[in-house]
DOSEDREN-526675 format. One record per residue (C-alpha): x, y negated, z; residue number from 0. Coordinates in steps of 0.5 Angstrom, whole numbers. Example, Ala and Ser with C-alpha at 12.3 -4.5 7.8 and 13.67 -1.06 7.14 Angstrom:
2
px py pz pos
25 9 16 0 .
27 2 14 1 .
END
This chain:
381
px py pz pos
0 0 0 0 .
3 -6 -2 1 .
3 -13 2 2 .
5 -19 -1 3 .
-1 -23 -5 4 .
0 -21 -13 5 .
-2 -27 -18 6 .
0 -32 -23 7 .
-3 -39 -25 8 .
-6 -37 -32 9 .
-6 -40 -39 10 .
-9 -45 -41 11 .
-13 -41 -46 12 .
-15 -36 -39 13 .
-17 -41 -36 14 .
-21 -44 -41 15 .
-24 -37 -42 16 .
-26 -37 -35 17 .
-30 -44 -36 18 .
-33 -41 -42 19 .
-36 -35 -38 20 .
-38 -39 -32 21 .
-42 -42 -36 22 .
-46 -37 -40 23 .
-47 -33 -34 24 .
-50 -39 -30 25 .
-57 -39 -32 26 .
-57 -30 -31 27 .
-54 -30 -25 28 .
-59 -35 -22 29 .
-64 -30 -24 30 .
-62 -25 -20 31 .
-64 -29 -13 32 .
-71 -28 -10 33 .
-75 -31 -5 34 .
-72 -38 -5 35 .
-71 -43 -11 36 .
-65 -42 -14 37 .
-61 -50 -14 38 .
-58 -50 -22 39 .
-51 -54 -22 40 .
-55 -60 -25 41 .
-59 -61 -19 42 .
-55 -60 -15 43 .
-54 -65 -9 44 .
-47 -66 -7 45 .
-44 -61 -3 46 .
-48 -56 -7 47 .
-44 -59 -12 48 .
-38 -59 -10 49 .
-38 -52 -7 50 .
-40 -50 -14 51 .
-34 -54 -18 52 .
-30 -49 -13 53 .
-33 -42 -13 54 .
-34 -42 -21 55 .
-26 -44 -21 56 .
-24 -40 -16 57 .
-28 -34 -16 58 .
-29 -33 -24 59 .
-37 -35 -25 60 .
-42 -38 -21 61 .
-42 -32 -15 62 .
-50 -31 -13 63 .
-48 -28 -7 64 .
-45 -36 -6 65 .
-51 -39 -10 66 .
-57 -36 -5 67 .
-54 -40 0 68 .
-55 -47 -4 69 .
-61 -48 0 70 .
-58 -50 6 71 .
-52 -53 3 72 .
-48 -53 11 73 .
-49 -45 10 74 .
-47 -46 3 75 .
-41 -48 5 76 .
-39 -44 11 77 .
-40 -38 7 78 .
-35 -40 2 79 .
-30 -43 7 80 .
-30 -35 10 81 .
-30 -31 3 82 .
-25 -36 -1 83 .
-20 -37 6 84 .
-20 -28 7 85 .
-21 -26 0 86 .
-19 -31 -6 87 .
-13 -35 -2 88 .
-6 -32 -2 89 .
-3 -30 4 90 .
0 -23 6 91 .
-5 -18 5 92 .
-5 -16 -3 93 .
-11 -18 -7 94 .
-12 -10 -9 95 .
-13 -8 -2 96 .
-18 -14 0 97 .
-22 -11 -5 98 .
-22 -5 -3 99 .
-24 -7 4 100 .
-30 -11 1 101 .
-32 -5 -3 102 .
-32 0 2 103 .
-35 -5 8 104 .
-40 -5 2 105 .
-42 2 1 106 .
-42 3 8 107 .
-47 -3 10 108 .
-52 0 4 109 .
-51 -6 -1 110 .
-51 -4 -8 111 .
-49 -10 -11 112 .
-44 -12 -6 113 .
-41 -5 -8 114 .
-42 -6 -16 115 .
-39 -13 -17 116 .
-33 -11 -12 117 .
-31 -4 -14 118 .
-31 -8 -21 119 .
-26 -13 -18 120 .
-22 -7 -15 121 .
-22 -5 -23 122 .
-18 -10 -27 123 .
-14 -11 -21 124 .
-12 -4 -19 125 .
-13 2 -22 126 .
-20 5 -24 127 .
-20 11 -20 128 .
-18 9 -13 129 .
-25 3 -15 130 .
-29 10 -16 131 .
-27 13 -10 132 .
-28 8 -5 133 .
-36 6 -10 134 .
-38 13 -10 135 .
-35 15 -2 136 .
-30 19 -4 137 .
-25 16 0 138 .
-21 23 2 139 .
-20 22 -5 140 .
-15 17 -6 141 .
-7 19 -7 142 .
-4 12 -4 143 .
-5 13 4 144 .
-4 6 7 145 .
-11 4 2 146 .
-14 11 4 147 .
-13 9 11 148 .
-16 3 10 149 .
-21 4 6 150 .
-23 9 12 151 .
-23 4 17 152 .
-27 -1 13 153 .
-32 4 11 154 .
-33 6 19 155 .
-32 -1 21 156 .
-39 -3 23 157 .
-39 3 27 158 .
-37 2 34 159 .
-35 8 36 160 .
-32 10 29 161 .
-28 2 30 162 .
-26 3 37 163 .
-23 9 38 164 .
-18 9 32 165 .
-12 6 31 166 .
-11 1 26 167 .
-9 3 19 168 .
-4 -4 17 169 .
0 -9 21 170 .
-2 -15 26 171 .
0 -19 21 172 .
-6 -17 16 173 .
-11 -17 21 174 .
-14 -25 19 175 .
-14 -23 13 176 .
-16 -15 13 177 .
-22 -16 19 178 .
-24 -23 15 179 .
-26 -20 9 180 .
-28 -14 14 181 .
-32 -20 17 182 .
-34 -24 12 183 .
-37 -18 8 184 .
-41 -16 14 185 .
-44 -22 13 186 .
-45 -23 6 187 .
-48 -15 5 188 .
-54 -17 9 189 .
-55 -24 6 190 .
-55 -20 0 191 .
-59 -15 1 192 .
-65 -20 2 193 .
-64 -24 -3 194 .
-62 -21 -9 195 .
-63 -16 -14 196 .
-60 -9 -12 197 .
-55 -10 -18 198 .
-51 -16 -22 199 .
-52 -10 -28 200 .
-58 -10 -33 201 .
-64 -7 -29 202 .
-66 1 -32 203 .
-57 2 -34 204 .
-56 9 -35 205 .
-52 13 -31 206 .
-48 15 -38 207 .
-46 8 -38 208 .
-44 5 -32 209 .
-37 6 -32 210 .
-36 2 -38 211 .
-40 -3 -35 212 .
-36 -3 -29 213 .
-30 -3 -33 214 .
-32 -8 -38 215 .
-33 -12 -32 216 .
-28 -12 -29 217 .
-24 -15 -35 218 .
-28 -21 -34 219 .
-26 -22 -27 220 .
-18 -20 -27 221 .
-16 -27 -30 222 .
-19 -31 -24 223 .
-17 -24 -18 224 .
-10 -25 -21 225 .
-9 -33 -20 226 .
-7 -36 -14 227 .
-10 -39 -9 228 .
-7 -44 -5 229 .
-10 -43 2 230 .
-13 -48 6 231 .
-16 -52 0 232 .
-24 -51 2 233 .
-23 -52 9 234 .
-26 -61 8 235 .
-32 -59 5 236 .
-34 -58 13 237 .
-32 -62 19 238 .
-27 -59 25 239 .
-28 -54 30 240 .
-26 -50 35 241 .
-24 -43 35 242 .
-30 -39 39 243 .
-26 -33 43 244 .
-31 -28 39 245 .
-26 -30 33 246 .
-19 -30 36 247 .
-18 -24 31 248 .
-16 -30 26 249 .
-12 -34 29 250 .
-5 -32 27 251 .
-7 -35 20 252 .
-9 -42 22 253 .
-13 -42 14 254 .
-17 -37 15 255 .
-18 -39 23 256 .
-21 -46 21 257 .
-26 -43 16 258 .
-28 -38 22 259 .
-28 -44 26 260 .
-32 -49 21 261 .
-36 -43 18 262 .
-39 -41 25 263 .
-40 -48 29 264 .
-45 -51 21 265 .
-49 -44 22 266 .
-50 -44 30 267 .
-52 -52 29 268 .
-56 -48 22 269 .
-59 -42 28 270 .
-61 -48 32 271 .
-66 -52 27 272 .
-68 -47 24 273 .
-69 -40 30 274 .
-73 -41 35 275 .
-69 -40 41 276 .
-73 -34 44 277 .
-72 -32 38 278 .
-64 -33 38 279 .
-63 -30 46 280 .
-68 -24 43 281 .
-63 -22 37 282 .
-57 -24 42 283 .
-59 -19 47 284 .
-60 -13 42 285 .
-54 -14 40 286 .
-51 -14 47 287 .
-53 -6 46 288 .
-52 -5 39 289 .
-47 0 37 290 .
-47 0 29 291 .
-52 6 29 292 .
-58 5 25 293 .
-64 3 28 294 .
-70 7 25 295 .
-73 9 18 296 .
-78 4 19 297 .
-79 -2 22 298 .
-84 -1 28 299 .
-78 -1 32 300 .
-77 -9 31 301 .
-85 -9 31 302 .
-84 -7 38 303 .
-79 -12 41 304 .
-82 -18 39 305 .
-89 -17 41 306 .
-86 -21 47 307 .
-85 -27 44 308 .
-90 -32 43 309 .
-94 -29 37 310 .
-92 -36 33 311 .
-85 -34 33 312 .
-86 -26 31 313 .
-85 -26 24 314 .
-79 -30 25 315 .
-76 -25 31 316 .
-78 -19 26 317 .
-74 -22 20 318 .
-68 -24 24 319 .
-68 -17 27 320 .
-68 -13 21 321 .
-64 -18 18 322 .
-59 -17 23 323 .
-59 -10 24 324 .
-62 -6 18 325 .
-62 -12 13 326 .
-63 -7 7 327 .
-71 -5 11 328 .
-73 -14 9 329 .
-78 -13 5 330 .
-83 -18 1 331 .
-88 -18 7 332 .
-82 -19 12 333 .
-80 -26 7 334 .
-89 -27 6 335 .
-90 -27 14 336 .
-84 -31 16 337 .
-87 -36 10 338 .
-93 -38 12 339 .
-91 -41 18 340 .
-84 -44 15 341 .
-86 -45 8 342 .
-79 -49 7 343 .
-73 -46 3 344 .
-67 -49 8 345 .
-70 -45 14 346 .
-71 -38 11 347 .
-63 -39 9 348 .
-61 -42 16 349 .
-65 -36 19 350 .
-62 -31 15 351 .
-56 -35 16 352 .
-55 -34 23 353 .
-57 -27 24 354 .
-53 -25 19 355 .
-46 -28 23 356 .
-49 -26 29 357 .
-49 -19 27 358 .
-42 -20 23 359 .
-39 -24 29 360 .
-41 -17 34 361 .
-38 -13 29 362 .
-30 -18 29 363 .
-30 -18 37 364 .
-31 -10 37 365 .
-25 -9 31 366 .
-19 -12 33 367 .
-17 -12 41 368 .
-10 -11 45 369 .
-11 -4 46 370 .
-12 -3 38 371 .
-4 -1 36 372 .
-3 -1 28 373 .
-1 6 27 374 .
-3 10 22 375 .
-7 16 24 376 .
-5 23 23 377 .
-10 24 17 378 .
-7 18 13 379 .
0 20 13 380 .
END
């Protein structure tokens, strides 16, 4: 497993291929977002503008995951702060693995999309078969053991006592940058499972032709994932702020730092406008008893915590619930119900917002301690 970021800055041409195809893609990747307006780039007010004038340079094309957000515009630019200063900037962690830890957090939190759009990725920038692996649970399969390890780990990590048993499958150093994009993907996976279609793939694609779609993809992709990205050059689109302890794993890298600490202090102010405060100690409570674990096949579970609330902030209770610990059980009437009493797009994102950091935030506290020592375990040798 390699560790030093990979990449060069890109021929004029490369980069005018990636405007180009940010551009055709736009209006299609708006398409795939449900439940709220998408924002397109013309009407976009200013911090929505300028998040979008990087997320379209850094990331390659106008990334859904990102654009749901514009909405709430400080939720908007949170999201990005946390997925450009892990991800996309360089740092010690090589990109191919980033990508590996993004695919496998998906497959293992149920997010097709995040899993075809990040295994395509992985890709154009490492090979083909390791992406397969990691997209379709093969991880035992993959011949490098230091990716094998850490895919393992990413895949497990939003299992408790999976993260807390273990050892580290790579070095202190890695840790703000391989636990951020665990984090950031905690997140991202359950916002994306509200929000967007199932994949970013043409609806109905046969079997047959996945693999090429995959590849053809990825291509597309490998330009923007090969050029560098200077850390730190997202972190002026929110104001200062402290680094919560829950966060402490980031702070051997001061970028990756201030994005946790920024990112986390607009979408607490986010949770205060927009989840009742019933609602917020409720879902804070579960996850003080969370271990990971699926919490049932149907939602009568959620229906059962919240009946204590007072019955006007229920459907915000059951939707924050889900989001938070089953986001792929949020359906259309979980959104519907949620609507009738808060009909205003900023607040559905800000709810989901919140949930979805909280949730991601307990995962982070549970997989870098002390205690932890980054040695790899005997399988992985």
């Amino acid at each position: 497993m390699t560790t030093g970021a990979a990449g060069t800055r890109r021929p004029r041409t490369e980069r005018v291929a990636g405007r180009m195809l940010s551009r055709a893609t736009r209006r299609a990747t708006l398409a795939q977002i449900r439940h709220v307006a998408p924002v397109p780039p013309a009407a976009a007010p200013p911090l929505v503008a300028r998040v979008y004038a990087q997320v379209e340079r850094d990331f390659g094309m106008l990334a859904p995951p990102m654009s749901l957000h514009a909405p709430a515009p400080e939720a908007l630019a949170a999201a990005w702060l946390m997925l450009r200063e892990t991800l996309l900037a360089d740092g010690v962690a090589d990109r191919a693995v980033k990508e590996a830890v993004a695919t496998a957090v998906s497959r293992g939190n149920a997010c097709p999309y995040c899993v075809d759009v990040h295994s395509a990725t992985l890709h154009g920038v490492a090979r083909g078969r390791e992406a397969a692996a990691i997209a379709e649970d093969r991880i035992a399969d993959i011949a490098d053991p230091g990716l094998r390890g850490v895919a393992r780990w990413a895949r497990h990590s939003g299992n408790r006592p999976d993260a807390g048993r273990t050892n580290l499958p790579f070095v202190p150093e890695l840790a703000p940058e391989l636990v951020g994009v665990a984090v950031i993907f905690h997140y991202l996976n359950r916002m994306v499972n509200v929000f967007l279609t199932d994949s970013p793939f043409p609806p109905g694609l046969p079997d047959a032709l996945r693999g090429t779609v995959t590849r053809v993809f990825g291509a597309l992709l490998r330009p923007a994932a090969r050029t560098r990205r200077a850390p730190g050059r997202a972190l002026d689109l929110l104001p200062d702020a402290p680094l919560p302890a829950d966060l402490g794993w980031a702070a051997g890298s001061p970028p990756v730092a201030q994005a946790f600490a920024r990112a986390a202090a607009a979408i607490d102010e986010a949770g205060r406008r927009s989840v009742p405060a019933a609602v917020r100690a409720l879902v804070e409570s579960e996850l003080d008893r969370w271990d990971g674990r699926p919490r049932g096949i149907g939602r009568g579970w959620a229906d059962e915590l919240v009946s204590g609330l007072p019955a006007g902030e229920r459907s915000a209770g059951r939707l924050a619930l889900l989001t938070a610990l089953a986001s792929w059980q949020v359906g259309e009437r979980t959104v519907d119900d949620f609507r009738r009493d808060h009909p205003d797009d900023d607040t559905l994102v800000g709810l989901a917002s919140w949930a979805s950091l909280a949730a991601a935030r307990r995962i982070g506290s549970w997989l870098w301690t002390p205690r932890l020592s980054a040695v790899p375990r005997p399988d992985d040798r």
